[in-house]
PAVO-374971 format. One record per atom (N, C-alpha, C, O, CB): z, x, y. Coordinates in steps of 0.05 Angstrom, whole numbers, padded with zeros to 5 digits, always signed. Each point is the difference from the previous one (the first is absolute). Glycine has a CB too. Layout:
<sites>
ZXY/...
</sites>
This chain:
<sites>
+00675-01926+04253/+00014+00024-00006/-00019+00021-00012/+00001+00024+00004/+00041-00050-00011/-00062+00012-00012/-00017+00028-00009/-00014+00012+00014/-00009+00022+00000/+00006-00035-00031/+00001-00013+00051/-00030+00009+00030/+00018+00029+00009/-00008+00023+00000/-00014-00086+00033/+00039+00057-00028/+00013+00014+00020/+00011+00030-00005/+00007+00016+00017/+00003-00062-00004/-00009+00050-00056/+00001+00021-00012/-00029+00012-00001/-00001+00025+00001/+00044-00042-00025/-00066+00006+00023/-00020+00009-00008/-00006+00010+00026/-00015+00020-00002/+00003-00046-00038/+00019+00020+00069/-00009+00023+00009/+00018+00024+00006/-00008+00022+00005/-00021-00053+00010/+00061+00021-00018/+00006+00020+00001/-00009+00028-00025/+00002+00024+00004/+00029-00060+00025/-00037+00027-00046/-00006+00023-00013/-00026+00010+00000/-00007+00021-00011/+00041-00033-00014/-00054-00009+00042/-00025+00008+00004/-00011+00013+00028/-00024+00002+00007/+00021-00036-00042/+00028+00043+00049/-00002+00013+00030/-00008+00025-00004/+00011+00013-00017/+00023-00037+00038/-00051+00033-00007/-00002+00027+00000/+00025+00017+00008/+00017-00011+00013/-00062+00000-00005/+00047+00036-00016/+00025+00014+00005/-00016+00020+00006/-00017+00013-00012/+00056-00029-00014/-00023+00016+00061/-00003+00021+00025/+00005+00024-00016/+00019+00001-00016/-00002-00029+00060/-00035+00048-00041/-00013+00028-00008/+00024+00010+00019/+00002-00010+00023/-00065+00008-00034/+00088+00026+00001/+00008+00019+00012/-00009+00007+00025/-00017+00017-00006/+00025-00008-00031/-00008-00010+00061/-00009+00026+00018/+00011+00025+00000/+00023+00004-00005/-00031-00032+00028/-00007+00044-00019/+00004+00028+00005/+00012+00006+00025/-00007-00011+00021/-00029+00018-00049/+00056+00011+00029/+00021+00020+00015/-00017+00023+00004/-00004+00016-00018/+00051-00030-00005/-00061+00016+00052/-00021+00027-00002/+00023+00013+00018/+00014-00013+00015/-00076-00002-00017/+00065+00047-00001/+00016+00017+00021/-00016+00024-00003/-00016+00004-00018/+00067-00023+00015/-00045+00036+00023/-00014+00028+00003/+00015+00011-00014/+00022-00009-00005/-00039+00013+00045/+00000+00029-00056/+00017+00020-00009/-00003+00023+00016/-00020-00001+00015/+00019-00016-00060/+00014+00035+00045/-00002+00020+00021/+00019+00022-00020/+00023+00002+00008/-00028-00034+00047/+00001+00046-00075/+00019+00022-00011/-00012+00018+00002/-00023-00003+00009/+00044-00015-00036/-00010+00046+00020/-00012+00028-00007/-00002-00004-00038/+00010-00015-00017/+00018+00050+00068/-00041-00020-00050/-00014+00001-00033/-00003+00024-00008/-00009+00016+00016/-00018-00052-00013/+00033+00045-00027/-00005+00024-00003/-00001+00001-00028/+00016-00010-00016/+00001+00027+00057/-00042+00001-00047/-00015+00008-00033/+00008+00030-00015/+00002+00024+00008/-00050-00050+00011/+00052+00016-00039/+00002+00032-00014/-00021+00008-00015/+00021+00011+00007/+00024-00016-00013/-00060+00010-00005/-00018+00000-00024/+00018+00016-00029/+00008+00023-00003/-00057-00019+00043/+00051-00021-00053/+00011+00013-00033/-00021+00020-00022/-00025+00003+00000/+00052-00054+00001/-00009+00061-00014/-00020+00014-00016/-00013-00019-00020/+00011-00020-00007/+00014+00063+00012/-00047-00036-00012/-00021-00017-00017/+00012+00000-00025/-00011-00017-00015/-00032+00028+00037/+00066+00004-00035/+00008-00013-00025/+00022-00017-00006/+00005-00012-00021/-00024+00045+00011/+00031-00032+00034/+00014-00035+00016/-00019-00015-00004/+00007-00017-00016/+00020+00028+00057/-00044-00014-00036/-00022-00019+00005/-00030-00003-00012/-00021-00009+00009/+00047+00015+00026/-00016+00006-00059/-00030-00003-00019/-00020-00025+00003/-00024+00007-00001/+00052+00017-00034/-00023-00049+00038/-00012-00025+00002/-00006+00002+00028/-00004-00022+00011/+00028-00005-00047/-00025+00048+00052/-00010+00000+00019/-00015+00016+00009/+00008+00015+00018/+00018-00033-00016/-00049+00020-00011/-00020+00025+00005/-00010+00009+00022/-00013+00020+00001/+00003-00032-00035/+00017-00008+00062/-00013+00008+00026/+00028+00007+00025/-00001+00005+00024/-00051-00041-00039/+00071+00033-00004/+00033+00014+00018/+00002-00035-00003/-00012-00021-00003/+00011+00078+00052/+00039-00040-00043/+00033-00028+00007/+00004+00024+00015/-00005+00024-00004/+00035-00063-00041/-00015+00018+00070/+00017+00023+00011/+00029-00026+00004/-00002-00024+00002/-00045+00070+00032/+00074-00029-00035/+00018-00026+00013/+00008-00005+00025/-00008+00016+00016/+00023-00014-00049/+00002-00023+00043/-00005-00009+00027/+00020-00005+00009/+00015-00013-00014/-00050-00001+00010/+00043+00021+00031/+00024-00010+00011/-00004-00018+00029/-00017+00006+00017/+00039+00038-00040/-00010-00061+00025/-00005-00020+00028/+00021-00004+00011/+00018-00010-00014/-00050-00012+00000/+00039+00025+00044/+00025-00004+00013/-00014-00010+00021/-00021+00008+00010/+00056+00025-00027/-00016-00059+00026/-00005-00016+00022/+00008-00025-00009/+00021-00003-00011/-00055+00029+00030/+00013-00050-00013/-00009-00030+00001/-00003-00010-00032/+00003-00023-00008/-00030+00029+00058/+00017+00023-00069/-00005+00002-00025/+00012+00021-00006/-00012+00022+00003/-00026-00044-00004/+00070+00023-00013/+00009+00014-00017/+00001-00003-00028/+00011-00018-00013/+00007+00024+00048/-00042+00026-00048/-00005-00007-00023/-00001+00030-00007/+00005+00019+00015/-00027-00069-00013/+00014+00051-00035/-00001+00021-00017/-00033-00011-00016/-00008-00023+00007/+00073+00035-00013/-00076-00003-00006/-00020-00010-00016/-00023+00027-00007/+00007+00021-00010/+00001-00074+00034/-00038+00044-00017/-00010+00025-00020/-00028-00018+00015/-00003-00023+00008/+00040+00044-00069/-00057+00006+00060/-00029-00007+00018/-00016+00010-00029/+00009+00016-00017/-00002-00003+00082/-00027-00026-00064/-00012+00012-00026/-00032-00006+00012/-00003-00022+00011/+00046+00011-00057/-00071+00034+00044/-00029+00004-00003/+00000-00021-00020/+00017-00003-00017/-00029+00055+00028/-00013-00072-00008/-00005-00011-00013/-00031+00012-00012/-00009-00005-00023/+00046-00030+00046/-00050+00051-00002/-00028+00003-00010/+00004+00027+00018/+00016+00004+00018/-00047-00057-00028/+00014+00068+00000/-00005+00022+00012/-00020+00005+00028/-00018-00015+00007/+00029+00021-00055/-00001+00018+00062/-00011-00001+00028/-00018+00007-00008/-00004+00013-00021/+00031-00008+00052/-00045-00014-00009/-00032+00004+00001/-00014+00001+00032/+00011-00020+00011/-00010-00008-00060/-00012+00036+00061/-00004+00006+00018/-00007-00022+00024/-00024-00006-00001/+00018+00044-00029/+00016-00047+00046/-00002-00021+00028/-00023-00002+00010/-00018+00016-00005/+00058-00006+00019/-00041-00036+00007/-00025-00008+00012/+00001+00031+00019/-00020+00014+00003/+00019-00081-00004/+00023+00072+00009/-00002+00014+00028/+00012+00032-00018/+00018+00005-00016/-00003-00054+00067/-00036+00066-00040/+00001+00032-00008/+00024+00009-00001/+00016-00004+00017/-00052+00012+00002/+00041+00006-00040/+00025+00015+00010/+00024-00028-00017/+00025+00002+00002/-00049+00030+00060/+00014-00047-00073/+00027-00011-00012/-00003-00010-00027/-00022+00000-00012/+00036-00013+00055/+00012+00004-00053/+00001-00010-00035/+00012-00025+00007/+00011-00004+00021/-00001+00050-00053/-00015-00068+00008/+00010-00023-00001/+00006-00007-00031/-00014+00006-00020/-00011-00016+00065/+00045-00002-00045/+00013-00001-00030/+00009-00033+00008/+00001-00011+00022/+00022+00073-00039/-00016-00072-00013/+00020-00028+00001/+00025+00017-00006/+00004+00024-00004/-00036-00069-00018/+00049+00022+00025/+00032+00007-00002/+00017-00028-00016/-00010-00022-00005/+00007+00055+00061/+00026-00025-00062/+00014-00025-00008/+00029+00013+00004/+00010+00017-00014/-00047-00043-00024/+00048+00014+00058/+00032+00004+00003/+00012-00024-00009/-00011-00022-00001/+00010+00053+00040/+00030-00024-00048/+00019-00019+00003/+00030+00012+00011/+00008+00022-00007/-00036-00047-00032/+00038+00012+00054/+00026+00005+00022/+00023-00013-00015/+00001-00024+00004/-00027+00020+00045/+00047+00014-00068/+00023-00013-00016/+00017+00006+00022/+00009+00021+00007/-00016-00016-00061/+00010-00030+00065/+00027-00005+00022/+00032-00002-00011/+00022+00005+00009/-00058-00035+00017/+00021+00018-00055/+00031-00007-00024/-00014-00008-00029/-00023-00006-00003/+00061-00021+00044/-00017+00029-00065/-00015-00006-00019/-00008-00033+00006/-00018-00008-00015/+00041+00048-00018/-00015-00056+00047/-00019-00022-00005/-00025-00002+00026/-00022-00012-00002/+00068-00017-00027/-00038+00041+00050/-00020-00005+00019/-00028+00021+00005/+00003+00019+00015/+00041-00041+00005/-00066+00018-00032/-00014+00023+00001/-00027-00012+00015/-00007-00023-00002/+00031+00048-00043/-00036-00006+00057/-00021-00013+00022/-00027+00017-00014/+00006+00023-00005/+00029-00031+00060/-00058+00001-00061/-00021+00008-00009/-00022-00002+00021/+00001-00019+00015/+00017+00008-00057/-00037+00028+00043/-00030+00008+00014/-00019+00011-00021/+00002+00015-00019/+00020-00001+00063/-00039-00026-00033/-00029+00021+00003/-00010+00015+00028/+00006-00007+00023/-00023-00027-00056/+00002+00054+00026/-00010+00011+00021/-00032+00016-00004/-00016-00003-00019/+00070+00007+00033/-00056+00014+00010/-00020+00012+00002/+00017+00028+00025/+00012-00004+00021/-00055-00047-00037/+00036+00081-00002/+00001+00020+00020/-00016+00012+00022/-00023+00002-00010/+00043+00000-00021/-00021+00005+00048/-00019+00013+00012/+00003+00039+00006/+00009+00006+00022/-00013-00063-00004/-00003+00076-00031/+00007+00019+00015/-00016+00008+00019/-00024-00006+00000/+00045+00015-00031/-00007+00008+00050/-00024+00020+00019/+00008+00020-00005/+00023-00002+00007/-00035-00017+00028/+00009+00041-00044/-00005+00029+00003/+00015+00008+00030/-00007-00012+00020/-00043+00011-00051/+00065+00016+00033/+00010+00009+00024/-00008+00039+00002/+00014+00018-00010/+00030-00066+00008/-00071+00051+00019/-00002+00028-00001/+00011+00021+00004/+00010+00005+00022/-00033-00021-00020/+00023+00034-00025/+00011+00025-00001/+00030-00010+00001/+00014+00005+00019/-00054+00026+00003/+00051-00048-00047/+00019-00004-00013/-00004-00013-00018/-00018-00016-00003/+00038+00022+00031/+00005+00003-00049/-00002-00011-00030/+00016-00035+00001/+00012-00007-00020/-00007+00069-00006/-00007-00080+00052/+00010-00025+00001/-00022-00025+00011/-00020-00001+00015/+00067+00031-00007/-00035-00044-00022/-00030-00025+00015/+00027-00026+00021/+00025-00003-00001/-00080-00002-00065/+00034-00007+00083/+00011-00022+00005/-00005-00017-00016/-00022+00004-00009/+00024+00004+00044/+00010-00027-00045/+00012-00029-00009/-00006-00028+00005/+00012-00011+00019/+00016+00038-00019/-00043-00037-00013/+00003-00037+00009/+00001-00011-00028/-00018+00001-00017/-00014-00008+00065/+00056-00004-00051/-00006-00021-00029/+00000-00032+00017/+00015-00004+00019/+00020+00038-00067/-00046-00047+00042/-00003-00021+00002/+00009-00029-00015/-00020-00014+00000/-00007+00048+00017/+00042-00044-00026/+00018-00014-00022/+00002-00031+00011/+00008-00012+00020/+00023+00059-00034/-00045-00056-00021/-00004-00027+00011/+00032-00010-00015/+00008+00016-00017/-00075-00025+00019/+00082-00012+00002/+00021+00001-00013/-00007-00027-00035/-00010-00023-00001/+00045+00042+00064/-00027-00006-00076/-00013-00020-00024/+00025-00013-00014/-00005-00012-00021/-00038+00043+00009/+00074-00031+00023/+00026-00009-00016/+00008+00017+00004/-00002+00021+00013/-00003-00046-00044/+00021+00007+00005/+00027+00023-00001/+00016-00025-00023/-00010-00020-00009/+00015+00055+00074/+00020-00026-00068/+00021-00012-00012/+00024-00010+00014/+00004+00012+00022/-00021+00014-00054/+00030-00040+00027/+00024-00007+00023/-00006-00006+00016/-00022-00011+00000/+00044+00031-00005/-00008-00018+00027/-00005-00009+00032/-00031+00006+00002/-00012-00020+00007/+00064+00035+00017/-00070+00005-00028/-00025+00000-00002/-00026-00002-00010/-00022+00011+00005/+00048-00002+00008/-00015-00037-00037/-00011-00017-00012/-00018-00012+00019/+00010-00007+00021/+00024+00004-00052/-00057-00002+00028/-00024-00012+00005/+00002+00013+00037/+00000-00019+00015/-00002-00033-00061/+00003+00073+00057/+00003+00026+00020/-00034-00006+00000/-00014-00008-00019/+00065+00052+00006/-00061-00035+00047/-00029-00004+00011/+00007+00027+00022/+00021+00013+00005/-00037-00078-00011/-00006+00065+00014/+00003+00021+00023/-00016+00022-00001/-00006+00008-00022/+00047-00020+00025/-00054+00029+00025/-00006+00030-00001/+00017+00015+00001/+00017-00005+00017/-00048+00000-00002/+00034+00023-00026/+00015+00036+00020/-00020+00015-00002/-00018+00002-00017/+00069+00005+00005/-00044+00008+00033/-00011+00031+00005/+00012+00014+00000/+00023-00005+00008/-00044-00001+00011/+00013+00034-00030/+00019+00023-00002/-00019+00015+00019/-00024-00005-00002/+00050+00005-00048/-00014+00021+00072/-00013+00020+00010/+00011+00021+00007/+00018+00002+00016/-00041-00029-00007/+00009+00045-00022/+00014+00027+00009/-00013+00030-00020/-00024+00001+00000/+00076-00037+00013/-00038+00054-00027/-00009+00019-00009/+00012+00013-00014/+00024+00005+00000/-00043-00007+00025/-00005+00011-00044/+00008+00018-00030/+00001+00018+00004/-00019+00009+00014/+00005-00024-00041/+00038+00035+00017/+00003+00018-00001/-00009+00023-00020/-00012-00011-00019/+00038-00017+00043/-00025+00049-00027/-00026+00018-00020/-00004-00016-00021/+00013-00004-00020/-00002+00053+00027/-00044-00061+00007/-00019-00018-00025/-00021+00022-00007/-00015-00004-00019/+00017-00050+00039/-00004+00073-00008/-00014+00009-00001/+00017+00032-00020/+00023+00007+00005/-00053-00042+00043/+00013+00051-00071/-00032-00009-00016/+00007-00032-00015/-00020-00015-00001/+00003+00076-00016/+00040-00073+00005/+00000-00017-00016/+00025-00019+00012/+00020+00014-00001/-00043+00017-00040/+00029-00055+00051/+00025-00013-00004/+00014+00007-00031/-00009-00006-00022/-00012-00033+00056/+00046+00052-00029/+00015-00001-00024/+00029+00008+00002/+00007+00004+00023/-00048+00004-00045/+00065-00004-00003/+00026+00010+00018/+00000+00026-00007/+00018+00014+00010/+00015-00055-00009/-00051+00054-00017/-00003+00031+00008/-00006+00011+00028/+00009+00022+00008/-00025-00022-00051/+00000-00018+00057/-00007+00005+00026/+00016-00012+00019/-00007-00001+00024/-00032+00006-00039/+00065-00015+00006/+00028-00012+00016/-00027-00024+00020/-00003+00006+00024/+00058+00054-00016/-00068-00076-00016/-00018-00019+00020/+00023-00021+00004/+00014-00006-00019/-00069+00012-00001/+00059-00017+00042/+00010-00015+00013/-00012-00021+00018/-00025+00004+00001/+00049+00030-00011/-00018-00056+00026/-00006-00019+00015/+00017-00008+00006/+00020-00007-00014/-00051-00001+00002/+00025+00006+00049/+00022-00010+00012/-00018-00021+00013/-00023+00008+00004/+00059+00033+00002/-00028-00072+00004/-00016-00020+00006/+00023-00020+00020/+00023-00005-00007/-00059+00011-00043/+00024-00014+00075/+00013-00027+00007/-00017-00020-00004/-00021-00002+00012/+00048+00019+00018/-00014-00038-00054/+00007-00024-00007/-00011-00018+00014/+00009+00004+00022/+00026+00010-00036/-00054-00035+00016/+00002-00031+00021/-00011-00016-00003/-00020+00012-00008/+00026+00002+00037/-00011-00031-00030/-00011-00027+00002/+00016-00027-00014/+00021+00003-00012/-00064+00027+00013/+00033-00050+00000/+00011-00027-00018/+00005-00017-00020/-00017-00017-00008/+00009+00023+00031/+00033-00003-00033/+00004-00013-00031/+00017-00020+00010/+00018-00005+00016/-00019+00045-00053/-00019-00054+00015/+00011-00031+00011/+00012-00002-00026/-00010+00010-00020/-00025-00037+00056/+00054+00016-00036/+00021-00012-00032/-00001-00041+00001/-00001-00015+00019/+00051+00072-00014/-00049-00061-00030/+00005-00022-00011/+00026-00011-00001/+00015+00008-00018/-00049+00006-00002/+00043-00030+00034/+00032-00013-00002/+00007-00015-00027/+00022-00009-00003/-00024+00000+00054/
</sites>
């Protein structure tokens, strides 16, 4: 009888698999004014997602832009989080890319988002997304004096933890 407890309690226990699905939403950024957001010296803007990912949440500069491998662009970190509900919240890191779009005050868009958690259902959450698409007057400064905006489609794979 002990043989037979000792392994049961000495079995390994099968690791969760992951539930990977595509996301595919529209996304869209506001930029806030900087005294909303004092602890944030390089912009927050907030966020809306409709589709595969319906959420509310907030994009935040983690480091300031600085100029790209390729001419003509800026690259910044990022840190979003997507509140689906107060318990389900999905967390990223990222990286931006702008391009300059000539002879307008708008750039195109790539954030890149590795997924790092979340809470709830997106507790221990894996995955890329991509955002692509374009800012609206970034130009002289992203800010909401300059009404700056981003509109982005959403995609790639979050895998969740059962």
């Amino acid at each position: 009888m002990s043989a037979v407890l000792a392994v049961i309690f000495c079995a390994p226990v099968a690791a969760a698999k992951p539930e990977c699905r595509q996301i595919n939403v529209k996304l869209s950024e506001f930029v806030i004014t900087p005294f909303v957001s004092a602890n944030d010296p390089f912009g927050r803007a907030v966020l809306a997602s409709q589709g595969s990912l319906n959420a509310v949440g907030t994009a935040v500069f983690t480091s300031p832009p600085v100029p790209g491998v390729t001419p003509g662009t800026l690259v910044t970190t990022t840190s979003h989080v997507f509140v689906e509900s107060p318990a389900d919240q999905l967390t990223t890191t990222g990286t931006a890319v702008f391009t300059f779009i000539p002879g307008s005050p708008n750039v195109y868009d790539v954030v890149t988002m590795t997924v790092t958690g979340g809470t709830g259902k997106y507790a221990g959450a894996t995955g890329t997304l991509v955002a692509t698409g374009v800012g609206f007057n970034f130009l002289p400064a992203p800010s909401a004096a300059n009404k700056t905006y981003y509109e982005f489609i959403l995609s790639g794979e979050l895998c969740l933890v059962n």
